[in-house]
C-alpha positions as CSV (number, residue, x, y, z in Angstrom):
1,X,0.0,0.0,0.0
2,X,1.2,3.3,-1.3
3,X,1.8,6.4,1.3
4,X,-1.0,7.9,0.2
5,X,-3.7,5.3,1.0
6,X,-2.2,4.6,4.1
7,X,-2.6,8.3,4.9
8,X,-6.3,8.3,3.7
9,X,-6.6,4.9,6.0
10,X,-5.3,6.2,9.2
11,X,-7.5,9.5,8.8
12,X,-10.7,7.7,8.7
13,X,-9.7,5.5,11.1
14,X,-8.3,8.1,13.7
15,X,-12.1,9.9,13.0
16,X,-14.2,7.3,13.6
17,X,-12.5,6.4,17.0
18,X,-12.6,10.0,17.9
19,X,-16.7,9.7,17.7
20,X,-16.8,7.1,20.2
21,X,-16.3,8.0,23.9
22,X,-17.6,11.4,24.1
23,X,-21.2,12.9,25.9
24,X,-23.8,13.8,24.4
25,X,-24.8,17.1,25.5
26,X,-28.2,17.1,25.3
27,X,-30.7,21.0,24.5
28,X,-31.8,21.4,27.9
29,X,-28.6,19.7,29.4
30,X,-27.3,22.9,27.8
31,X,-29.9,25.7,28.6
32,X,-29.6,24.5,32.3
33,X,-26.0,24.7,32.6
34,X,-26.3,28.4,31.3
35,X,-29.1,29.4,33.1
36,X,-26.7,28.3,36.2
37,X,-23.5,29.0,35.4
38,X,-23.0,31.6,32.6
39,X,-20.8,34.2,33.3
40,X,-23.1,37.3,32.3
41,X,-26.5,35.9,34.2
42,X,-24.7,35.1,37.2
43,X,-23.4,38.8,37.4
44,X,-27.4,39.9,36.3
45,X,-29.1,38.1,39.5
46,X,-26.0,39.3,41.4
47,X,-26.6,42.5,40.6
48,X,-30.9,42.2,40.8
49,X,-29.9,41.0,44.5
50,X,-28.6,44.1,45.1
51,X,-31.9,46.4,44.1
52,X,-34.0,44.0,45.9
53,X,-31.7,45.0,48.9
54,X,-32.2,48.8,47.9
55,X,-35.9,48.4,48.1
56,X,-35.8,47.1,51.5
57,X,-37.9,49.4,54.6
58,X,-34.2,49.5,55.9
59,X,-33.1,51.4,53.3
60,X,-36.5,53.3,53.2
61,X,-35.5,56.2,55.6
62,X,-38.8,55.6,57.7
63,X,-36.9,53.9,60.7
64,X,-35.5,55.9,63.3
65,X,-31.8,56.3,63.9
66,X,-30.4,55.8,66.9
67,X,-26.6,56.3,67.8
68,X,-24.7,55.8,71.5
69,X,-22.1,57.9,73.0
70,X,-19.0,57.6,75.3
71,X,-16.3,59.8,76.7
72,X,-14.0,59.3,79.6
73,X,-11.4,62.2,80.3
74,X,-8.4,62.5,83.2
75,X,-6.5,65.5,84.0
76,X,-3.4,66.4,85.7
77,X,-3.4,70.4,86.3
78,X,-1.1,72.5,88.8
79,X,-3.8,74.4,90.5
80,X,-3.7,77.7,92.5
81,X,-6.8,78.8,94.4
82,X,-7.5,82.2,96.8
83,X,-10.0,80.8,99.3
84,X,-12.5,83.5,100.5
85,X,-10.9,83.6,104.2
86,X,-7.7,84.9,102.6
87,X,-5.6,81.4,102.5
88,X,-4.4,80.0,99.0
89,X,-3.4,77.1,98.1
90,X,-1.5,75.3,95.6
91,X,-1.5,71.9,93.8
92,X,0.8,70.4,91.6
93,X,-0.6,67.5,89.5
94,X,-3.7,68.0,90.7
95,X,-5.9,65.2,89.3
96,X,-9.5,64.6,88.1
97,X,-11.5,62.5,85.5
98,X,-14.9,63.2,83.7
99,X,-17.0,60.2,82.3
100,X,-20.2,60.4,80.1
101,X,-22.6,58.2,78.0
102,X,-25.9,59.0,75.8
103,X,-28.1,58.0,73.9
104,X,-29.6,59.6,70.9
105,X,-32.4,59.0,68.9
106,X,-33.8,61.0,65.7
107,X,-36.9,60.1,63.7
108,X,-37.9,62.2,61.0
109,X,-41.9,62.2,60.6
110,X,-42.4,64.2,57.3
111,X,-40.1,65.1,54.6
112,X,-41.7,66.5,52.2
113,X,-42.6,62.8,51.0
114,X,-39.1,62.3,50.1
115,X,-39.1,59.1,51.5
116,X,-42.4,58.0,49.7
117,X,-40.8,58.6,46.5
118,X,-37.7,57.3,46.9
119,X,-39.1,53.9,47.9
120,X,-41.0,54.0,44.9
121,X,-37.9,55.1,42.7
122,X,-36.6,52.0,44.3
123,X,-38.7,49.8,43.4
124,X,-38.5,51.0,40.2
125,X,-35.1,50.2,39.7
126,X,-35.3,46.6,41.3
127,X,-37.8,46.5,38.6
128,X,-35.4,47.5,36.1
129,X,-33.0,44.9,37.4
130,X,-35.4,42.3,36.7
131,X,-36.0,43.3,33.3
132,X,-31.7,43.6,32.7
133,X,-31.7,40.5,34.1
134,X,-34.4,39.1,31.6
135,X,-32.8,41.1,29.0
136,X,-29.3,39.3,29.7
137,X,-30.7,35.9,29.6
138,X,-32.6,36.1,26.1
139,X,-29.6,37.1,25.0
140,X,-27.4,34.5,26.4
141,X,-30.5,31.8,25.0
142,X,-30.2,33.1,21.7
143,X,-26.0,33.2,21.4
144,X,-26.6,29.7,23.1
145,X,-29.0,28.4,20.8
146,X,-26.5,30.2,18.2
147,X,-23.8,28.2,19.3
148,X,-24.9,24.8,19.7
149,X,-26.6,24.8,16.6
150,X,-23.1,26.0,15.0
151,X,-21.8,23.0,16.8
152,X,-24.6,20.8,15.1
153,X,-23.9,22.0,12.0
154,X,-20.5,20.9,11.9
155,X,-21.2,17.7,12.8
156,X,-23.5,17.5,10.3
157,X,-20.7,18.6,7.8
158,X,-17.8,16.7,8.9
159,X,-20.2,13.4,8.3
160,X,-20.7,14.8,4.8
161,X,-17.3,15.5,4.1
162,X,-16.6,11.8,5.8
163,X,-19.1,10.5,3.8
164,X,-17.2,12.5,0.5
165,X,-14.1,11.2,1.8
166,X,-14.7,7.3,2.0
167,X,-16.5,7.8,-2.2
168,X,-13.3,9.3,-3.0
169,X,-11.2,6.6,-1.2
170,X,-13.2,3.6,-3.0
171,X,-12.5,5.6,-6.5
172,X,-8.7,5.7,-6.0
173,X,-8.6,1.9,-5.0
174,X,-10.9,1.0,-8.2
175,X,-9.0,3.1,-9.8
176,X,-5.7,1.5,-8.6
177,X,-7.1,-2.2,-9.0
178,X,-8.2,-0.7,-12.3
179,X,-4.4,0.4,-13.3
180,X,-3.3,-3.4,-12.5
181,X,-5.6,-4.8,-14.9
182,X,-4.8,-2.6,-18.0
183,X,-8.2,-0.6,-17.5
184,X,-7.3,2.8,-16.1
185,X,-4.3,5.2,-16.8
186,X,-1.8,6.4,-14.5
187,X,-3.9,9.9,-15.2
188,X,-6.7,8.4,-13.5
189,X,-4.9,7.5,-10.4
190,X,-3.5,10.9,-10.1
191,X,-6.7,12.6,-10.2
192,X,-8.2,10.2,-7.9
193,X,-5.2,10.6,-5.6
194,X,-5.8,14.5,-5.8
195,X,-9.2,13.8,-4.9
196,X,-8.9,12.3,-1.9
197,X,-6.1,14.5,-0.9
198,X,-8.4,17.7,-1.2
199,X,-11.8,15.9,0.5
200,X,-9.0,15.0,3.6
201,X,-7.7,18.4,3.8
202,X,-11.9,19.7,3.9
203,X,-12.4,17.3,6.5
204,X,-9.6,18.3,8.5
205,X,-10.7,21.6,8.3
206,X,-13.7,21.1,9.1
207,X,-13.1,19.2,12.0
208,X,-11.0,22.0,13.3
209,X,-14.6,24.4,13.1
210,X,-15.9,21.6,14.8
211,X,-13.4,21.6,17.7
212,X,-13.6,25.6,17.8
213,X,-17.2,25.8,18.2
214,X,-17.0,23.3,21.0
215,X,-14.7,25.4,22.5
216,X,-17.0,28.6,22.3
217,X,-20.0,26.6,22.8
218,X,-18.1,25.6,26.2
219,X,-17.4,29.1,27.1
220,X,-20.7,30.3,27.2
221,X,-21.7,27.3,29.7
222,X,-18.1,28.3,31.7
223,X,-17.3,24.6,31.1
224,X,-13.6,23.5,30.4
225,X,-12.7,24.6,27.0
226,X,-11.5,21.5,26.7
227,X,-14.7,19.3,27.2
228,X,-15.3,17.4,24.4
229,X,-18.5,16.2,23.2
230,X,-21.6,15.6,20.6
231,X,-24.9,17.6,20.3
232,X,-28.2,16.7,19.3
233,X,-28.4,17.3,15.6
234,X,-32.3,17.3,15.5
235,X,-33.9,20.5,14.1
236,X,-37.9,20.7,15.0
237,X,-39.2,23.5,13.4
238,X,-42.3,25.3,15.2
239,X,-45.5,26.3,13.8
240,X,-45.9,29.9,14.1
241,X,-48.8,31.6,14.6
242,X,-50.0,34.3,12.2
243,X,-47.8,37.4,12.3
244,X,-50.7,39.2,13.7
245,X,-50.9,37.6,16.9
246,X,-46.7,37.8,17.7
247,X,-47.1,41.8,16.7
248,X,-49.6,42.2,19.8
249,X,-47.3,40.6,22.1
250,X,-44.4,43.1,20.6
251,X,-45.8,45.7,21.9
252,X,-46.5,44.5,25.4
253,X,-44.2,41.7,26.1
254,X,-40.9,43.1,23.8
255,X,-37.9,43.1,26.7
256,X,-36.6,46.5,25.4
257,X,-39.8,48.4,25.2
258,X,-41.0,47.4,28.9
259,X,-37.6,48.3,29.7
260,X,-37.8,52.2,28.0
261,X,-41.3,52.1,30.0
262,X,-39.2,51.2,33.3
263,X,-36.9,54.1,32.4
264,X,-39.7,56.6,31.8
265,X,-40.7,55.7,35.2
266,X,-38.2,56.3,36.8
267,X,-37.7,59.9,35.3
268,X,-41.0,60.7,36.9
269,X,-40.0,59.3,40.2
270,X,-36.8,61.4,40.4
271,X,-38.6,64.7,39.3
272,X,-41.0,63.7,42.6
273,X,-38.4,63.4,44.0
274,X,-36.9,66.8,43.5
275,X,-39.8,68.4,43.9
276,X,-40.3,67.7,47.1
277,X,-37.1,69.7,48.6
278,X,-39.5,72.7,48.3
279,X,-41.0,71.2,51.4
280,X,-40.1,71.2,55.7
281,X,-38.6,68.6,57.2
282,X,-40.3,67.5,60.4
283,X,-38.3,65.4,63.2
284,X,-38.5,64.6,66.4
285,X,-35.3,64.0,68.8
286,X,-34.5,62.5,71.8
287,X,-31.4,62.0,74.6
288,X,-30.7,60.5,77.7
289,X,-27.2,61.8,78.8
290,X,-25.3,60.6,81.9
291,X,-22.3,62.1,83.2
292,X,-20.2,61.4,86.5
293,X,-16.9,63.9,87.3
294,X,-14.0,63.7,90.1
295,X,-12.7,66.8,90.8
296,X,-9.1,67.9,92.2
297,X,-9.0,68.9,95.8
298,X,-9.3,72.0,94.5
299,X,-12.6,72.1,93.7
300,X,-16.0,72.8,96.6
301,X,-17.4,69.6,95.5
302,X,-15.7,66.0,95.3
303,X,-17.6,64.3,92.5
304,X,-20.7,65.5,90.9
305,X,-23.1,63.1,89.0
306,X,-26.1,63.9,86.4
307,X,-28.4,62.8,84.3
308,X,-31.4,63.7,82.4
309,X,-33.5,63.1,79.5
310,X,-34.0,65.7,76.3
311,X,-36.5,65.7,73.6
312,X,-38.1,67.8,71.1
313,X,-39.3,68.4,67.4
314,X,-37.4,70.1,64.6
315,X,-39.1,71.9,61.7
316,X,-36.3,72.2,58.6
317,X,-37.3,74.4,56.3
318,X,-34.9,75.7,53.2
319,X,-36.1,78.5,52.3
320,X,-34.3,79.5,49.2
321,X,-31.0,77.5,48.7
322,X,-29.7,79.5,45.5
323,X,-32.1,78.0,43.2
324,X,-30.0,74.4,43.4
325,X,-33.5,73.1,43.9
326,X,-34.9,74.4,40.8
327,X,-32.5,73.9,38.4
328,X,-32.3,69.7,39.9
329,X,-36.5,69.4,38.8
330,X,-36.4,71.6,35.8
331,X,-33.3,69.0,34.6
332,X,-35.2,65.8,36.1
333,X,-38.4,67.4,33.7
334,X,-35.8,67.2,30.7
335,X,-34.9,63.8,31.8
336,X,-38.6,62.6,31.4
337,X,-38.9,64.2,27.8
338,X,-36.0,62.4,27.0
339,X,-37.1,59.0,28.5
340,X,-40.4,59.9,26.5
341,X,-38.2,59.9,23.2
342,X,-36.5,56.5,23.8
343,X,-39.5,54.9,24.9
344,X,-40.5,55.9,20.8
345,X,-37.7,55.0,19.5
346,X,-37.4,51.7,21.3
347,X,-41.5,50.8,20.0
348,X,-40.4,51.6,16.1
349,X,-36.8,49.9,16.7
350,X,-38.9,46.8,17.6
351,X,-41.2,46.9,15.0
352,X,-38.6,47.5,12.2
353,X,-36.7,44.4,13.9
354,X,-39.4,42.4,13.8
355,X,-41.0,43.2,10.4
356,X,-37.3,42.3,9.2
357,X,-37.0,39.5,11.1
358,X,-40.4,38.3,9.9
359,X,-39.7,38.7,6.3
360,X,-36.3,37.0,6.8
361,X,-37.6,34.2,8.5
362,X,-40.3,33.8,5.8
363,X,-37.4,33.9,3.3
364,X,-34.9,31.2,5.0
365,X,-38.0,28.9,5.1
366,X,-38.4,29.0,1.5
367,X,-34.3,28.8,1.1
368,X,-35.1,25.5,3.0
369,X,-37.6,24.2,0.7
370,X,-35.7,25.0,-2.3
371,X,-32.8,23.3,-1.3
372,X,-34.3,20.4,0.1
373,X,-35.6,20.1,-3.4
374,X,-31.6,20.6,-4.6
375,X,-30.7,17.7,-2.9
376,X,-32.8,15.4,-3.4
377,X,-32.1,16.5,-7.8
378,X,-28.6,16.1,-7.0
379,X,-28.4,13.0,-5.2
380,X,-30.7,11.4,-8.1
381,X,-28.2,12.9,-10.7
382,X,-25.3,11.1,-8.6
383,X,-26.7,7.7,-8.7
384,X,-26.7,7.9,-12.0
385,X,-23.6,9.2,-12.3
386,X,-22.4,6.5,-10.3
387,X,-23.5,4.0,-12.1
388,X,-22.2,5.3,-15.7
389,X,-18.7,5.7,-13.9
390,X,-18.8,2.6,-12.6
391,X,-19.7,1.2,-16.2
392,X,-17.4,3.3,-17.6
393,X,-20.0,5.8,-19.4
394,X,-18.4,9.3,-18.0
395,X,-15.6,10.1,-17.1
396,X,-13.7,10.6,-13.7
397,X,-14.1,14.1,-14.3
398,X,-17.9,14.1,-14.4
399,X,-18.4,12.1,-11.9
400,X,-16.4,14.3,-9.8
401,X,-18.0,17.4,-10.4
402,X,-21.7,15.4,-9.6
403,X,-19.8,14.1,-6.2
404,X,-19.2,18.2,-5.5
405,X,-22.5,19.0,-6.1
406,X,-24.2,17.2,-4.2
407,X,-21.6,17.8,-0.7
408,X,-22.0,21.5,-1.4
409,X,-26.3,20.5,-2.1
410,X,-26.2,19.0,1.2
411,X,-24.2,21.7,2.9
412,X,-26.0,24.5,1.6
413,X,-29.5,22.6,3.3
414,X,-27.5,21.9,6.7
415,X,-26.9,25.7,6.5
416,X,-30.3,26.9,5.3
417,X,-32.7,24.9,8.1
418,X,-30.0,25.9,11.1
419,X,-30.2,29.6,9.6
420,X,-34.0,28.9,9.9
421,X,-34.3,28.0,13.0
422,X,-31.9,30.7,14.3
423,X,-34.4,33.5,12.6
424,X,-37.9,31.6,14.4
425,X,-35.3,32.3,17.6
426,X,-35.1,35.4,17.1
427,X,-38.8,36.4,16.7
428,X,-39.4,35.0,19.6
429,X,-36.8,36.7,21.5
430,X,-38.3,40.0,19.9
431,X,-41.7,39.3,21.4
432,X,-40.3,38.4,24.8
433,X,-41.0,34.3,24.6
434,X,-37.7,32.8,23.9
435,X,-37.7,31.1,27.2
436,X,-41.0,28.9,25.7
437,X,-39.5,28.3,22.2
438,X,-39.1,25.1,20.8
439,X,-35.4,24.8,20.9
């Protein structure tokens, strides 16, 4: 055997046992291991945990505050004192100590329903975090779904290419056995030979697409770039309802536009918000103070001890703070015209998305049909091809070119029905459902 078909012999061998051994990573195998480990939706409910936080009463400013305090104090003095009978007297080092403790406690009652709005402006955001967070993941399901159908794909088309590969082997040994016999020319088992060199060098590089979109596909779950392993081929396309019924779940369901709406929201919240600085502060306060000295000799009395409770109401009222207060709404009242204009924008971004989508979708599908229809034309056309050859009707040369047309007939339908399903994908994701696709 010849270097060459020892070559060609070793390749198919070494892919064949690389097919054995490895998992089967199943659709929802897949969608589960994103939903729990991907890098950008862990850092989405990370950061959603934090709003839920900001929207607790704790953070509300209703409680009261309440804050302790503590002081000790020594001194050493040198001390002279007149006495009223006309004596003095002096002291050097003269010590004493003060020691004191409170207890302070401040709850504001009204500010100008600050608070109120601010807790709703909270909520609003937490909101907001929720719809990032949904945002994030249809994302993540789509380039998923993107991937692992890329995956699929090349699986699909290094079993072609195999498939091309092992036709092209059997020609260059009938070819060679062909050659023995006084049949075939030395021509023929050059061309054969070139053959099945340029189907192994398509193969190999196909397998290397396959290995890379492993490795992405691998990423996206945060698995081992090195995990190897087989996906489900299968490609189950849905029935979509009429194009009517997904536009009136655009409008109220689309990810983008609810979160514009959350946005606009929140505009109004933080004019509220401002507003209310035009308003007193009410607040009432409260102290218990304790407080225990010992004096130097010095001093009439030895040690003196009190303690006493304080409490009262504040009324806060700013006046006129340089106009800081009206310049902050007038700018939160631009904010809410602006909000106003992205919510727009974001309603006729998703409609020209999905009217292009739609459209596109409709055309892949027809793509599909039409080269399903290739296929099946070109596999008939290599039977017959194959048969002439192998009676020796046409030449090598024809039957070649019938043996490229239909791998690049089957490619172009792997292609067209993954880039189908990819496009039904996305209209769901456009109308907010991608999470009850049929993946």
């Amino acid at each position: 055997m010849d270097n060459s078909k020892f070559f060609v012999y070793t390749f198919l061998l070494l892919a064949v046992i690389s097919g054995y051994g490895q998992e089967l990573l199943g659709k929802q195998e897949a969608i589960a291991l994103a939903l729990e480990s991907n890098f950008d939706i862990v850092r989405s409910n990370q950061s959603m945990l934090i709003q839920e936080n900001n929207q607790s009463v704790f953070n509300s400013g209703y409680l009261p505050t309440v804050s302790g305090t503590a002081n000790i104090t020594y001194n050493t003095d040198n001390v002279t004192a007149d006495l009223q009978d006309g004596t003095s007297r002096t002291l050097n080092g003269a010590k004493s100590d003060s020691r004191s403790a409170g207890l302070n406690v401040n709850w504001v009652l009204f500010d100008g329903f600050n608070r109120s709005f601010s807790m709703s402006l909270n909520q609003a955001n937490y909101s907001i975090s929720q719809l990032n967070a949904r945002a994030t993941l249809e994302v993540v399901l789509l380039d998923l779904f993107n991937s692992y159908y890329e995956v699929a794909r090349t699986q699909k088309t290094v079993k072609s290419l195999q498939s091309t590969l092992q036709i092209s082997k059997d020609r260059l040994i009938r070819a060679s056995y062909g050659f023995d016999y006084g049949q075939n020319t030395k021509l023929d088992i050059t061309n054969a030979q070139v053959d099945v060199n340029t189907d192994s060098i398509n193969l190999l590089n196909a397998r290397q697409s396959l290995a890379n979109a492993r490795r992405n596909l691998n990423f996206l779950l945060a698995r081992d770039a090195k995990a190897d392993f087989q996906v489900d081929t299968t490609i189950d396309f849905s029935r979509l309802e009429s194009k009517e019924v997904f536009e009136s779940k655009l409008m109220g369901n689309n990810t983008q536009i609810l979160l514009s709406q959350a946005g606009l929201s929140v505009s109004a919240y933080n004019t509220r918000i401002n507003t209310s600085r035009y308003l007193p502060t009410i607040a009432l306060d409260g102290n218990y103070n304790y407080r225990l000295g010992n004096n130097n000799s010095a001093s009439f009395l030895a040690a003196s001890t009190s303690s006493g409770l304080s409490y009262g109401a504040t009324l806060r009222w700013n006046l006129f703070d340089g106009g800081a207060t009206r310049t902050a709404v007038q700018n939160a009242r631009i904010n809410q015209v602006i909000e106003e204009t992205t919510l727009r924008e974001a309603k006729q971004q998703a409609i020209l998305n999905f009217e292009n989508n739609w459209s596109d979708y409709q055309n892949r599908l027809f793509v599909v049909s039409a080269q399903d229809r290739n296929l099946a034309a070109n596999q008939e056309n290599f039977e017959r091809a194959s048969e002439k050859f192998r009676l020796g009707q046409v030449t090598s040369l024809d039957f070649r070119t019938a043996q490229q047309n239909l791998l690049q007939a089957e490619i172009n339908l792997i292609e067209a029905q993954y880039n189908a399903k990819i496009a039904e994908l996305s209209i769901y994701q456009l109308v907010g459902d991608i999470q009850q696709a049929n993946f």
